[in-house]
C-alpha positions in Angstrom: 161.2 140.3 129.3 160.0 137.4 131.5 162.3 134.5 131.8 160.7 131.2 130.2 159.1 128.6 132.7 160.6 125.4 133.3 157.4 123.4 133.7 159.1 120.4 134.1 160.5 121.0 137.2 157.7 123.5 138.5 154.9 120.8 138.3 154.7 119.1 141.4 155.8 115.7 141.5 152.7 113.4 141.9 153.5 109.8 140.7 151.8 107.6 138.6 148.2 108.5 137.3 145.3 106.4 139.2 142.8 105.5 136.4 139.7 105.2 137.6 137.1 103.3 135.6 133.6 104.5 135.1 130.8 103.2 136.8 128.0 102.3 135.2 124.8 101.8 137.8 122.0 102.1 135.0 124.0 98.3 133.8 123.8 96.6 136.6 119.9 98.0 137.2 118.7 97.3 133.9 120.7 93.1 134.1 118.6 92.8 137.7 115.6 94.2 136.1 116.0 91.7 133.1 117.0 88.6 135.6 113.6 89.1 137.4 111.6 89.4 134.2 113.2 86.1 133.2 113.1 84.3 136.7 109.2 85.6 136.3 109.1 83.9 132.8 110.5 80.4 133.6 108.1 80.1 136.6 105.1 81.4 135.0 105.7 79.1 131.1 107.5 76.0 133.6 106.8 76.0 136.9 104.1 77.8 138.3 100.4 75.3 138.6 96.3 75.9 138.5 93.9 74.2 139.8 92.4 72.6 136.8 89.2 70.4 138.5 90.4 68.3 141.2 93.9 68.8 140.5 96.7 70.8 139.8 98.3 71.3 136.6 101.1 73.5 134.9 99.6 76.5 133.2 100.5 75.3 129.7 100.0 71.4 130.0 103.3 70.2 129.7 102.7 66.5 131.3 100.4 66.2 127.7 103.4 67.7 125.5 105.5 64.8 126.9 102.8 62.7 126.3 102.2 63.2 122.8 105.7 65.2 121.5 106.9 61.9 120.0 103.6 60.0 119.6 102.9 58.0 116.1 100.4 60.1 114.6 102.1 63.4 115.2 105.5 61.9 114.1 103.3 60.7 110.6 102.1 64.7 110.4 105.6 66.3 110.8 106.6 63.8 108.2 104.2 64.7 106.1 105.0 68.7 107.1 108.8 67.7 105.9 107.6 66.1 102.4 105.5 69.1 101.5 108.4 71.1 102.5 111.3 69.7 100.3 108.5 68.6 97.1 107.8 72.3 97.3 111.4 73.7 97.6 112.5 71.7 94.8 109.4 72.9 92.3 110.1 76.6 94.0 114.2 75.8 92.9 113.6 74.7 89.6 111.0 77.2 88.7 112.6 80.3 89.9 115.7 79.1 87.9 113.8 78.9 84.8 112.3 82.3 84.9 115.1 84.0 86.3 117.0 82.9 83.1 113.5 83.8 81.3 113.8 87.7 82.8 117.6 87.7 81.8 117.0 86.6 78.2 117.0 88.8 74.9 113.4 87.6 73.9 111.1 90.0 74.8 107.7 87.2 75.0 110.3 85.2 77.9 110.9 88.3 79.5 107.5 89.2 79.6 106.0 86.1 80.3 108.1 85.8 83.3 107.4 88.7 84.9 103.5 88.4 84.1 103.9 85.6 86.1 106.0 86.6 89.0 103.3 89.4 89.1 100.4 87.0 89.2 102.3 84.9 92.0 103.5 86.9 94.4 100.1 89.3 93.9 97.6 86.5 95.3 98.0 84.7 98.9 98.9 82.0 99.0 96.1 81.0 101.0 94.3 81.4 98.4 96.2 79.4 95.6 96.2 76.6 97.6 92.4 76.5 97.7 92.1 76.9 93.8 94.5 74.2 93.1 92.1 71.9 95.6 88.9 73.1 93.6 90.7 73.3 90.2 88.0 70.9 89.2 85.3 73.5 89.3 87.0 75.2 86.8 88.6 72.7 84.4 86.3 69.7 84.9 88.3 67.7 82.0 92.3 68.6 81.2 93.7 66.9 78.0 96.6 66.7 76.5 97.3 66.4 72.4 97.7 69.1 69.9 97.1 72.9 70.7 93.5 73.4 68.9 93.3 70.0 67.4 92.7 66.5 68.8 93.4 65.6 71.9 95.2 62.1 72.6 94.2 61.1 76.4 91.9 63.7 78.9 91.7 63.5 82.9 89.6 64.7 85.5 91.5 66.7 88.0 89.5 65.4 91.1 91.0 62.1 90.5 94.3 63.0 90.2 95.0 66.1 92.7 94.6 65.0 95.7 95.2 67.6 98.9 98.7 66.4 98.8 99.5 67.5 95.6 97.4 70.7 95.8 98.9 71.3 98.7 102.7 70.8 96.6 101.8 72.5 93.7 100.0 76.0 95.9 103.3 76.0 97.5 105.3 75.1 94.9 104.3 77.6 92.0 104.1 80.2 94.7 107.4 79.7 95.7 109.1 79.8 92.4 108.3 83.7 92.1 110.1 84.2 94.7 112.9 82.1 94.2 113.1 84.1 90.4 113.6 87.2 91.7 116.4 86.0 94.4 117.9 83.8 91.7 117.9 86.8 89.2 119.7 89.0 92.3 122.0 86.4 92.2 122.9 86.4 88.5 123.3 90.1 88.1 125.6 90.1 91.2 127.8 88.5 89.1 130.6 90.7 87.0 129.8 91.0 83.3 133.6 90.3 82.5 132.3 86.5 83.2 130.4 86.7 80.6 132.2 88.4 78.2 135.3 85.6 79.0 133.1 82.8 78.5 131.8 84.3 75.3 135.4 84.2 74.0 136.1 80.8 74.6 132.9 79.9 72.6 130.6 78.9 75.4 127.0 79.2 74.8 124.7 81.0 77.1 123.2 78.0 78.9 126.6 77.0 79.4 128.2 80.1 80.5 125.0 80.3 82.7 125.6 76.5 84.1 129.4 76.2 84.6 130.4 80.1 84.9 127.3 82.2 86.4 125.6 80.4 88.6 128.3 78.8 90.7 129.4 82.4 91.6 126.0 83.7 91.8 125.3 81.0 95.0 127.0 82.9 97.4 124.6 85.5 96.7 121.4 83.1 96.6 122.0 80.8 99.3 121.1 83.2 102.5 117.4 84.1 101.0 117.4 80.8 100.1 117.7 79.5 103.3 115.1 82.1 104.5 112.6 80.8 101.8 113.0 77.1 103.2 112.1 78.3 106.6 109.1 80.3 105.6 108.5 77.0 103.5 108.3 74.7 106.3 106.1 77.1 108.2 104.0 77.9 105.3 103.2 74.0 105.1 100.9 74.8 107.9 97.8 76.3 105.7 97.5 73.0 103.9 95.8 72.5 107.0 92.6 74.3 105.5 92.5 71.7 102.5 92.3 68.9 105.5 95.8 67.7 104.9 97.0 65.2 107.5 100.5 67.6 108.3 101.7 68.3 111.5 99.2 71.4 112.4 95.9 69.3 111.2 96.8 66.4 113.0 97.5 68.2 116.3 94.3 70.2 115.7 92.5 66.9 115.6 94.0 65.6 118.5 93.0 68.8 120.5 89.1 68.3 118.9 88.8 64.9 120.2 90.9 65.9 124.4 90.6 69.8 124.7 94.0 69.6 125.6 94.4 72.5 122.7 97.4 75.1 124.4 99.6 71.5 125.2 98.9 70.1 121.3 99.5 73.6 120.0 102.6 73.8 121.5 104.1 70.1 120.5 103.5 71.4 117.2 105.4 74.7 118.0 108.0 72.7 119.6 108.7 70.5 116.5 108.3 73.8 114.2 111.5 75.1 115.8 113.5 71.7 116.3 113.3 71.7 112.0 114.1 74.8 111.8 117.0 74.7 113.9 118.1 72.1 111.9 117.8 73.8 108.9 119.2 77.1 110.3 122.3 74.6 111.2 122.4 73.3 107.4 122.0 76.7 105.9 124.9 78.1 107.7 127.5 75.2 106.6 126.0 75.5 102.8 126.6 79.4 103.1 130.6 78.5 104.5 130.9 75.5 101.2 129.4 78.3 98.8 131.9 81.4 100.2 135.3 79.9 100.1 136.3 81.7 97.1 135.2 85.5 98.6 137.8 87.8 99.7 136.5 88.0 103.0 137.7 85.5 105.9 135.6 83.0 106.7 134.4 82.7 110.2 135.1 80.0 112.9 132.3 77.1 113.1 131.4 76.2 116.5 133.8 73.1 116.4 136.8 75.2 115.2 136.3 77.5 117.9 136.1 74.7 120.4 139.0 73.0 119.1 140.9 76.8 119.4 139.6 77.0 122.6 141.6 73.8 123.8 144.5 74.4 122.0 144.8 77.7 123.7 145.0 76.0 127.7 148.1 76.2 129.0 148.5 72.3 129.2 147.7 71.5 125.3 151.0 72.1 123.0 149.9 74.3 120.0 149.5 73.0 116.7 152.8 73.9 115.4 154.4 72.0 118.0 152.7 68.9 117.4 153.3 68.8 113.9 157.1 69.2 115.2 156.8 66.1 117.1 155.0 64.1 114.8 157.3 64.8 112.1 160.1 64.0 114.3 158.9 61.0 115.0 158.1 59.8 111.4 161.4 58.1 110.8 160.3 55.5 113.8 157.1 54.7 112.6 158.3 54.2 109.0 161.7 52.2 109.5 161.2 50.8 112.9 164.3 52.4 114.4 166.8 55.9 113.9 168.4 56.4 110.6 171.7 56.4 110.5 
């Protein structure tokens, strides 16, 4: 029988293991091959110059952005672009709350009235429903209102009272709401059915249970579609443009009819397209933070916190903690003007 093997003291002593890392070439290839694409990019959108007649100009016109990025009349057009985009939003809101309580409810004619149309809404472009709200004259050349199949007490003409404006609203108004149904109905069922079960028992009626008990949980669920319908919203503005309404796309179009400058005005509209929607990116992600306190989940950093972390963290900033020490410790001056005894 073979004696047993000390391995310990046959393995040869070789001190302490050398890790070496892995190297990656195929990294540092691919970041050149991405730096030159961009370096390409900035001089080509920025830098780079034709000759355009007798003299030389960037490729995309940027001397007429500057010129006209903050000039009256396309200041009165985005305006105009931010009106049609909150009226809209706030018919969409409304609506979509109304039939996603209407697909929720026990009576079968809501329920199917609702979903007709939902159908109708999102079925059609919206292209297209903002044109028939413009003509609606065509089809409805009077519109009363009194008793249904009786007398009527006072009757319109719709081409004096819709005006592109408010074709414009309602197209994107009504279309919006079918969308906003179906998120705000997502919502609503994302909620448990204990909640309604324990407001029942304290006597609560539905529209209050839905008020004060459903909804407010169901926003944590609504608010990030929400925010994605505001943004298609404000771009969607755009194809009042068709109807000749004076927001920000028409009135750059006009301005490019009247100078050929039409790249440099297309791109001032562009440019103020994403400035709002930055700006309601920036909105949307506070609302979400207000509307998710009460998850399980820990809510991330904001840009500021995680500034503010970031200084506390250098070595020459005392932590929190320890400033809350000194402060306290220094209460009894501030208060009594001296020690206490």
């Amino acid at each position: 029988m073979a004696a047993p093997v000390d391995y310990q003291r046959a393995a040869p002593d070789s001190g302490p293991i050398k890790a070496i890392p892995v190297r990656h070439p195929w990294r540092w290839v691919s970041a050149a091959v991405l730096l030159v694409l961009v370096a390409m990019f900035i001089n080509g959108f920025f830098i780079a110059k034709i000759k355009r007649g007798n003299s030389l100009e960037t490729r995309f016109g940027w001397g007429v952005v500057g010129e006209y990025f903050t000039s009256g009349v396309v200041l009165k057009g985005l305006l105009m672009t931010i009106e049609l985009t909150v009226l809209g939003m706030v018919i969409g809101i409304v609506g979509g709350v109304i039939l996603a309580v209407m697909r929720l409810s026990a009576n079968p004619i809501a329920r199917w009235v609702a979903w007709v149309y939902i159908w109708f809404f999102r079925g059609t472009p919206l292209l297209v429903q903002i044109l028939f709200w413009y003509v609606v004259g065509y089809a409805f050349p009077r519109l009363s209102l009194g008793i249904p199949f009786g007398p009527d007490f006072f009757s319109f003409s719709p081409n004096d009272v819709i005006t592109p404006f408010i074709a414009g609203m309602i197209g994107l108004g009504l279309n919006e709401a079918a969308y906003m149904a179906e998120i705000v109905r997502a919502g609503i069922l994302s909620v448990d059915e204990g909640q309604f079960e324990a407001a029942q028992s304290l006597g609560m009626s539905r529209l209050l249970t839905m008020r004060r008990v459903v909804l407010p949980q169901a926003m944590r669920v609504i608010i990030p579609p929400t925010g994605n319908e505001l943004i298609s919203m404000l771009k969607n503005t755009s194809l009042v443009s068709v109807i000749a309404m004076s927001d920000l796309l028409y009135t750059v179009q006009l301005i490019y009819a009247a100078t050929y400058q039409t790249v440099p005005m297309l791109l001032v509209a562009s440019l103020w397209y994403i400035i709002v929607t930055t700006v309601l990116t920036v909105g949307q992600y506070y609302v979400e933070r207000f509307f998710g306190r009460g998850s399980s989940r820990q809510q991330p950093l904001t840009p500021l916190q995680r500034l503010r972390k970031m200084v506390a963290s250098h070595p020459d900033v005392p932590p929190k903690e320890t400033l809350d020490e000194m402060l306290r410790s220094q209460a009894p001056f501030r208060r009594g003007g001296g020690a206490l005894a």
